[in-house]
C-alpha positions as CSV (number, residue, x, y, z in Angstrom):
1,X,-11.0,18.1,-1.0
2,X,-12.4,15.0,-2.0
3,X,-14.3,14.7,-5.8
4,X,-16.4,11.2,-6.2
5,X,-14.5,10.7,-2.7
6,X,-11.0,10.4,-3.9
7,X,-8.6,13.2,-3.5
8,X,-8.7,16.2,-6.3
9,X,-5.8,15.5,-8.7
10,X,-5.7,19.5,-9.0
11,X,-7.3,22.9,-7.7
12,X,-8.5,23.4,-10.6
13,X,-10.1,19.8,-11.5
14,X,-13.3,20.3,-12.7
15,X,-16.3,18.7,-11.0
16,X,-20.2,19.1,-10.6
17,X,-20.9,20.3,-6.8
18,X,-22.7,17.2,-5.9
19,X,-19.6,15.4,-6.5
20,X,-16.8,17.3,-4.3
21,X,-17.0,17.1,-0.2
22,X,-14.4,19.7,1.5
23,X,-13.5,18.3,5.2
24,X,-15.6,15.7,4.4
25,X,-18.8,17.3,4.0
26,X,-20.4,18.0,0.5
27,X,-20.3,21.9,-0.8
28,X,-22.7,24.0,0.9
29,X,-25.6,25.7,-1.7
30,X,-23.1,26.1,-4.8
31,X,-26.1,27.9,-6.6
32,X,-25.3,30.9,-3.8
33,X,-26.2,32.0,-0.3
34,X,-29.3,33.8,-0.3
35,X,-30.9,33.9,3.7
36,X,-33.0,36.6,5.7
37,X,-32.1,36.9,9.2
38,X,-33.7,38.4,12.1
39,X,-31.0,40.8,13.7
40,X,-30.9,41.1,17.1
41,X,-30.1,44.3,19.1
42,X,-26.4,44.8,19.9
43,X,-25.6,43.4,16.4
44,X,-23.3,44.8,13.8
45,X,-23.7,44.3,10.1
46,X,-19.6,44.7,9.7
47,X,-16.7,41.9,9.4
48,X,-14.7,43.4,11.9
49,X,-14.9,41.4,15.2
50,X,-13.4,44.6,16.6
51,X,-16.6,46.4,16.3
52,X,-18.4,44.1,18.9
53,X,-20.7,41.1,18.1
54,X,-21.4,40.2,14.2
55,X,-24.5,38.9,12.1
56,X,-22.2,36.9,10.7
57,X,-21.7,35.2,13.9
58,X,-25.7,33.8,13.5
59,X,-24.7,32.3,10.5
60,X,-22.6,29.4,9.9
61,X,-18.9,29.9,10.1
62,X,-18.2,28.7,6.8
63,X,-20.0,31.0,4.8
64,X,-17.3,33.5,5.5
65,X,-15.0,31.2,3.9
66,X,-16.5,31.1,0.6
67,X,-15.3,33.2,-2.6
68,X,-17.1,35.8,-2.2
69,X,-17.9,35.5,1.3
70,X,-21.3,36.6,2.8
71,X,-22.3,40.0,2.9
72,X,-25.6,41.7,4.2
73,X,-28.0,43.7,1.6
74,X,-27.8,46.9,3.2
75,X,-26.8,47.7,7.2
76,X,-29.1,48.1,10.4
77,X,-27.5,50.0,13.3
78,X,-26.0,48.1,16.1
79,X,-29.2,49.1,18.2
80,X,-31.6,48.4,15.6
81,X,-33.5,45.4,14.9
82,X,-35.6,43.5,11.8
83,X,-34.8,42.1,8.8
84,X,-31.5,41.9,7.3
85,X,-30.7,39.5,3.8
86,X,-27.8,38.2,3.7
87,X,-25.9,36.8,0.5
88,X,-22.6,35.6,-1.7
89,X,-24.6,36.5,-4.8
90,X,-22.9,40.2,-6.0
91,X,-25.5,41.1,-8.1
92,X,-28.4,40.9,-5.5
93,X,-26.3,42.9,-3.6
94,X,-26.4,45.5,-6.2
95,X,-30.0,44.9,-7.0
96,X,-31.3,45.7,-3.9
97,X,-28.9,48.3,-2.8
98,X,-29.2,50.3,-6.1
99,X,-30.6,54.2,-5.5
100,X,-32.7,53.5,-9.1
101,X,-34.5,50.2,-7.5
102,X,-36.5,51.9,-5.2
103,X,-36.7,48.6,-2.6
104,X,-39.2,49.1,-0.4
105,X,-38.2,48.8,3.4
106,X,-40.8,48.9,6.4
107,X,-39.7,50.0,9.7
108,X,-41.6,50.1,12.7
109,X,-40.3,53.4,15.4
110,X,-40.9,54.3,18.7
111,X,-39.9,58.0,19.5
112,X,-39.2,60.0,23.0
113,X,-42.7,62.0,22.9
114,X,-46.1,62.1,21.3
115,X,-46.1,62.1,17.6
116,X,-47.4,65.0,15.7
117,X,-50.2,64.2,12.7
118,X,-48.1,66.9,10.5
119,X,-45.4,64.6,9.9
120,X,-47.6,62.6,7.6
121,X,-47.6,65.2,5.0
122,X,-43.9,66.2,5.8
123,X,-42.5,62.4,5.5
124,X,-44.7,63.0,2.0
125,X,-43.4,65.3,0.5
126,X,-40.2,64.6,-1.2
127,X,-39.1,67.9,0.1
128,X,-37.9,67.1,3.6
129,X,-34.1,67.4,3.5
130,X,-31.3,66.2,6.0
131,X,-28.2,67.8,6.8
132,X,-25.4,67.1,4.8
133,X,-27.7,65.6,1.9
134,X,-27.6,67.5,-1.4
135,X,-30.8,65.8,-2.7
136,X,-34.4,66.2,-0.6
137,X,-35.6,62.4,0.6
138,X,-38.2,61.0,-1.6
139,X,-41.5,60.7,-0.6
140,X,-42.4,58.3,2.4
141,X,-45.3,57.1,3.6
142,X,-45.6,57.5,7.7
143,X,-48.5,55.7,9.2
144,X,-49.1,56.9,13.3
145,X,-50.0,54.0,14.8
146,X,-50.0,54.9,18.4
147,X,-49.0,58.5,20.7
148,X,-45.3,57.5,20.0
149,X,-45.5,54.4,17.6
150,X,-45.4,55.0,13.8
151,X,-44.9,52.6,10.8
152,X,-43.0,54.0,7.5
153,X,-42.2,52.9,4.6
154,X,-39.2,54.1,2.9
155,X,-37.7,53.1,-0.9
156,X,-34.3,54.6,-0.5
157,X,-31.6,54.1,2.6
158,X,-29.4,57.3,2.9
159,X,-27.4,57.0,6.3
160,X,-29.3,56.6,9.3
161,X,-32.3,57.6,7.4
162,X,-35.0,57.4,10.0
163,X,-33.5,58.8,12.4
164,X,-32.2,61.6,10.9
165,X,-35.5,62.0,9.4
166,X,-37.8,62.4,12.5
167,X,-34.6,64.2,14.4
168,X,-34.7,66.5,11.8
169,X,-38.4,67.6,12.8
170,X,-37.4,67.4,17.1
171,X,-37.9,63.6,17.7
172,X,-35.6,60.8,19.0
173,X,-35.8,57.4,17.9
174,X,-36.3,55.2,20.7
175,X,-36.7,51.8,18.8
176,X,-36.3,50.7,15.5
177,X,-37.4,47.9,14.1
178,X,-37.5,46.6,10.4
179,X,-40.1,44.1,9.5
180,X,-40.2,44.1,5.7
181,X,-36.6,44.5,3.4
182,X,-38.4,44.6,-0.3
183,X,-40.7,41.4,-1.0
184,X,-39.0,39.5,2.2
185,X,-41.3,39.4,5.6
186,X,-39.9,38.3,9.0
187,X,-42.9,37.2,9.9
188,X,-42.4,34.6,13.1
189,X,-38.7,34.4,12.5
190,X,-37.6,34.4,16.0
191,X,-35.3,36.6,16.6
192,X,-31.4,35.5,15.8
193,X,-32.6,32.8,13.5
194,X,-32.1,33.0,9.6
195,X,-34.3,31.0,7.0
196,X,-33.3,30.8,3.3
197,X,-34.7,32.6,0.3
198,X,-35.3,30.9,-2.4
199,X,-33.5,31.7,-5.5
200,X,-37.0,31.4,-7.5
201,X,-39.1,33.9,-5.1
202,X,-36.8,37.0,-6.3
């Protein structure tokens, strides 16, 4: 580690960011890591290599490094899709993952069979429960967009949610796709590319 490019006299040597270069390149965004990335399918949201191929493998290697290292706001399932924020910052981790937040998250699902205008009111009505859940989901707005095509917009994210949800009433979930985590878009983002947030749009 070099600081106004002569060697640190000690780890603890204090020093502005734009001074200090580590393997001769300066430090990477020392205000935080704040980035939205379009996951790809086959993806997991976990550390573990065991568990197949990472998110963190579409970022740069050297964000895992860092203290803390990156972590994703929330998990997609290895065969979902959409966006996923990924961050060092603790407290936006808490922010956005917090049950008394109410983020907003916008998926897009395909299902095995033609969709039923009932589940409208159903997804509505705060009193659709899952197995295994001791609370009823909150209200959620379904929008049918096609035979077997929906939109819906949840502001919690119990386990599996969605699926769970429209299993719960006979349908499988096909595809699923998130297009909107909160105030964050994917927009064009191709898919397995990341763009950063800025700090000042949160």
């Amino acid at each position: 580690m070099l600081v106004n490019g002569q060697p640190a006299k000690a780890f603890d040597q204090k020093a502005r960011a734009a001074e200090v270069q580590v393997d001769g390149e300066p430090v990477d965004s020392p205000e935080g890591i704040l980035v939205l990335l379009h996951k790809p399918v086959g993806y997991v949201c976990s550390h573990d290599a065991k568990e197949g191929p990472r998110v963190f493998d579409l970022v740069p290697k050297r964000w895992l490094k860092r203290n803390p290292p990156v972590t994703t706001v929330g998990r997609l399932d290895k065969d979902a899709t959409g966006a996923l924020v990924i961050t060092d910052q603790g407290d936006l981790v808490h922010r956005w993952t917090s049950p008394k937040r109410h983020v907003t998250k916008l998926y897009e699902v395909t299902v095995d069979k033609d969709l039923d205008a009932r589940l409208v009111s159903v997804f509505a009505s705060g009193e659709l429960r899952l197995d295994d859940e001791p609370k009823p989901c909150l209200p959620a707005k379904l929008e049918i967009v096609s035979a077997r095509a929906a939109k819906l917009e949840l502001t919690e994210g119990k386990y599996h949610q969605v699926k769970r949800m429209f299993a719960s009433q006979g349908w499988l979930v096909t595809r699923l796709h998130r297009s909107r985590f909160g105030d964050f878009e994917l927009g064009d983002l191709p898919v397995g590319q990341w763009q950063r947030i800025l700090l000042a749009t949160q």
